[in-house]
N, C-alpha and C positions, 0 to 999 in steps of 0.2 A: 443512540439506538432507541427504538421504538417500541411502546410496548407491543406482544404479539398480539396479530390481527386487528390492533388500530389503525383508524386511516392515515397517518402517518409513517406508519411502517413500508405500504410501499413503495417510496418517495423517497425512502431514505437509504443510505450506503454506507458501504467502510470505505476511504482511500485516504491516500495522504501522498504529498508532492515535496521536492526539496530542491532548493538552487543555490547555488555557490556564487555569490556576489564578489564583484571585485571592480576594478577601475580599469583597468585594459584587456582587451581577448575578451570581450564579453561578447555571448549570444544575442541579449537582447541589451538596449539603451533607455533610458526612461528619459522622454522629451517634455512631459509634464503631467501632471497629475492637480488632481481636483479632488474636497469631500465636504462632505455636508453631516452634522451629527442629528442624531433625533431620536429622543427617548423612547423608545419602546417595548413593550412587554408582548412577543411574538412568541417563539418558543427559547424555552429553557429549558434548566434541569437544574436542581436545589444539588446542595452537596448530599451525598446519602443517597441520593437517587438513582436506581436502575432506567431510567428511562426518560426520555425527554416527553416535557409538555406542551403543548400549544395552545393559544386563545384565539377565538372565531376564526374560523379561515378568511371567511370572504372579508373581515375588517383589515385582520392583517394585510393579506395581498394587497387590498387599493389602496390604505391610507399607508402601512410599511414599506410593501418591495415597491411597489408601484410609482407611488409618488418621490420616494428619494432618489431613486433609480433613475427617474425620470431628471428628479431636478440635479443628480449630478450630472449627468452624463451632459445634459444641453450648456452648463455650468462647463464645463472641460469644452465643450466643443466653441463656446462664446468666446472663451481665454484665449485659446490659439487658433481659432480662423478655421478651425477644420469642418467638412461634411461628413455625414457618413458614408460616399462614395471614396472619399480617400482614405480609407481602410479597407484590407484584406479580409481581416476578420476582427468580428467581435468577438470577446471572449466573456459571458454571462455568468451570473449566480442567477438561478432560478428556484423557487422553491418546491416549485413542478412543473409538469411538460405544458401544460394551458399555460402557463401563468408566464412563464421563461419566453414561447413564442409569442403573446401578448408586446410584451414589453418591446421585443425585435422589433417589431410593427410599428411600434408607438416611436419609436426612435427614429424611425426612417431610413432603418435596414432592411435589406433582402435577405428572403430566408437563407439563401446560400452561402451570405456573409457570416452566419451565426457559427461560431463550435459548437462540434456535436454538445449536448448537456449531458450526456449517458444516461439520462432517464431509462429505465430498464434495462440497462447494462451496470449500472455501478450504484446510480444513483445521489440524491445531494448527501456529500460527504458532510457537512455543516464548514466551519471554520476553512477549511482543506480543500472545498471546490471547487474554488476559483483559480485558485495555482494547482490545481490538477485538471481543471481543461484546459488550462494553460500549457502545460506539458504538454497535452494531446493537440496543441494546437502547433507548436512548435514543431512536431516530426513534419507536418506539410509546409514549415514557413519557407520563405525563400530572405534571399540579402533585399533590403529594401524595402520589404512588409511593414505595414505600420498596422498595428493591433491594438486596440480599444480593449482594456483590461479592467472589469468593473465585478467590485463585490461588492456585500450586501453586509449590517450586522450594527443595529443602532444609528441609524444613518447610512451612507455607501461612501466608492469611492471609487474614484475613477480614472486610470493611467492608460496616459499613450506610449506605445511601445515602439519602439524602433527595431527591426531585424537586420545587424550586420552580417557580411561575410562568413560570421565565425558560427551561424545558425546552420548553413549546409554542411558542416566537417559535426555533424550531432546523429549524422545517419547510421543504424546500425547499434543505437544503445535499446536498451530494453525498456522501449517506451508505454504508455499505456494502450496503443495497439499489440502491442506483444504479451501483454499480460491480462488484457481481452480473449485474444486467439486462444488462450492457455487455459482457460475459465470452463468450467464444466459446473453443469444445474445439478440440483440434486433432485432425486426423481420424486421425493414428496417433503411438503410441509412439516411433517413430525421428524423427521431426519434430521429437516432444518435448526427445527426447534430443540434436538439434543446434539447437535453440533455447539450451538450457545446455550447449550446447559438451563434451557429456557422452560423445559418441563417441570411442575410442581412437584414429581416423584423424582427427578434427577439430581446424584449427587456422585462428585468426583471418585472413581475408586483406586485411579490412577496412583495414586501413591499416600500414606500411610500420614503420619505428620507434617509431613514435608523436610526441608531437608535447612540444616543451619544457617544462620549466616554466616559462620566461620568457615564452614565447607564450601561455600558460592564463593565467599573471597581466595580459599587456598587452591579451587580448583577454576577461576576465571580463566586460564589458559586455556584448561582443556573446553571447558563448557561453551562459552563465548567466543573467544580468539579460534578454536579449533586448533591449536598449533600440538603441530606434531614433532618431534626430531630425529636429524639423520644424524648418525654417526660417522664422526669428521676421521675415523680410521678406513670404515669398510663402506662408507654410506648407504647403509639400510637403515630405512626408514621404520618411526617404531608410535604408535601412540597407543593409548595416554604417555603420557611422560613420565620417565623412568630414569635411572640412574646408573643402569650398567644392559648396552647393550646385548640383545640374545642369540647377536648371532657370534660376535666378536671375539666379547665379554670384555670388552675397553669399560672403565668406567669414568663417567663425568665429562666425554669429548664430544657431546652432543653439540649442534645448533641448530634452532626453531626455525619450522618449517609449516607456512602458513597453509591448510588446505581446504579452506571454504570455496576458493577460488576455481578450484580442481575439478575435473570430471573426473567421475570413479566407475567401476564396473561390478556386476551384483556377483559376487561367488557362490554365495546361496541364499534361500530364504522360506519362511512357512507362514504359514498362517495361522493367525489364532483368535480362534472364535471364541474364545473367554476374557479375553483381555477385555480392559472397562476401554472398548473405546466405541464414541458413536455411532460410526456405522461400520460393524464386525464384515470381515475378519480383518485385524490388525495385522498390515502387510511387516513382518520383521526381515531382516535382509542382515550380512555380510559383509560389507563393500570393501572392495579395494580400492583403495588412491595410492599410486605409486608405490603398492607395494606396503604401504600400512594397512592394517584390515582394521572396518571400525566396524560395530555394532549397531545398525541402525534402522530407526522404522521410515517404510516407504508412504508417500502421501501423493494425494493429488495423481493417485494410480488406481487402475483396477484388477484383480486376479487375473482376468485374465490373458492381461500383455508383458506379467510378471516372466521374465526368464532369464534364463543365466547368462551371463557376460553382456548383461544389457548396462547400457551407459545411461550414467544416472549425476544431476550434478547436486549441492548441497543447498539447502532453504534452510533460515532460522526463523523456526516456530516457536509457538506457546505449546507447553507438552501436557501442564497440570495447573490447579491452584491449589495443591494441598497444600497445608501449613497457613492459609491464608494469603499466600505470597503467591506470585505469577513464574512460574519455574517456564527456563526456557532452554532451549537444545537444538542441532542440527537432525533435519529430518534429510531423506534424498528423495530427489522425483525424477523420473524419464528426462531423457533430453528430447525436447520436443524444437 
């Protein structure tokens, strides 16, 4: 993160990507790879630091992204015979949108080979950008794509990817087009700024000391897990978790019941415009999941699409950092 209103800030993002590697059934295949190391002092951030640093721009760009960038990718392309017309797409770390399409160019890409960079949509995640346009590159790949996969960080590094068969049976997961489509601006800058608690006046009012660590460890089912129980007599569903059913009154014939998974629907909810939260009123809701009700606050929603028996499914957010620790919990948002 960046400090606020530095030039750095807006260039920079939150995301993060994840893959499941294995030896057979894979999406993508790694046909080779190339890197080059090189000491550099670009942007950082010391331990203790709220915010990342950087030295000259214009030094780093030509003699950091520029040149290693440069000397891996032709370095990978000398190894295995390849052009840059035998690639689908490139897949870039840029450290901004000049500097990202510079480098295409220098390579002896077309611009249409390039994945998008999200420059103004997500922005450079740091460490995480590169395997998250990779994601984004992957909902268009097809079987037989060969993708030029290059990051940046002390030197670069640069892999050829192979797309098999098992890349079109990927259609339909919640990729970062779908969590683009989902994304809403905020209507100004200071709203921003107390969403990340970034105000010089702002402080958490969300909860009091915070809460133990014996209480995070006895209650990780419910908090985490989300897991609920039905009761293996009547099965009515019941959560928190409990030890003698209320509707029954069996006691201890429970089995856990996962429902982060679940679409639920709102049975009621208000507003409230005192709760410590950034931008009031703090939507509170009801919901039902099969018949358990939970307690829970609505996000990523506005007053007024809020209504009853709206389908709503579950997100694990950040709720507080009292106590000095990052408290987390299921919120619910519209099914969009």
């Amino acid at each position: 993160m960046a400090a606020p209103r530095s030039a750095l800030e807006a260039n920079l993002g939150d995301g993060a990507a994840a893959f499941l590697v294995g030896g057979e059934d894979v999406a993508l295949a790694v046909a080779a790879s190339h890197a080059v190391s090189d000491e550099m002092i670009d942007v950082w951030r010391a331990d203790g630091d709220q915010f990342v640093h950087a030295w000259e721009e214009r030094f780093v760009v030509d003699h950091g992204y520029r040149e290693n960038v440069r000397e891996v990718v032709r370095g990978l392309l000398a190894k295995t015979g390849l052009a840059p017309k035998d690639f689908a797409k490139i897949v870039l770390y840029g450290p901004d949108p000049r500097s990202h399409a510079t480098v295409v160019r220098e390579l002896g890409f077309a611009e249409s080979q390039a994945a998008d960079p999200l420059f103004g949509k997500v922005g450079n995640a740091g460490a995480a950008f590169a395997p998250l346009l990779l994601t984004g590159a992957l909902e268009r790949a097809k079987a037989g794509d060969r993708i030029l996969l290059v990051s940046y960080g002390d030197g670069a590094e640069a892999s050829v990817l192979e797309a098999t068969p098992v890349v079109e049976r990927l259609e339909g997961r919640r990729g970062v087009s779908w969590h683009l489509a989902r994304r809403a601006e905020m209507p100004s800058y200071d709203l921003y700024l107390r969403f990340r608690q970034l105000l010089a006046t702002e402080h958490d009012r969300r909860a009091g000391a915070g809460i133990s660590a014996t209480k995070h460890y006895r209650d990780r089912d419910d908090d985490v897990t989300l897991a609920a129980l039905r009761c293996r007599r009547c099965g009515c569903l019941q959560y928190p978790r409990q030890r003698v059913c209320f509707r029954c009154h069996a006691r201890d014939e429970f089995e856990r019941v996962r429902l982060s998974d679940k679409i639920g629907a709102v049975k009621s909810f208000t507003f409230d415009n005192f709760a410590g939260s950034p931008s009031p009123p703090l939507i509170a809701t009801v919901t039902d999941i099969d018949g358990a009700r939970l307690y829970l606050q609505m996000t990523d929603a506005s007053p007024k699409e809020v209504k009853l028996d709206m389908p709503v499914e579950l997100t694990f957010r950040k709720m507080h950092d009292a106590g000095g620790t990052p408290n987390y919990y299921w919120k619910c948002t519209p099914v969009r």
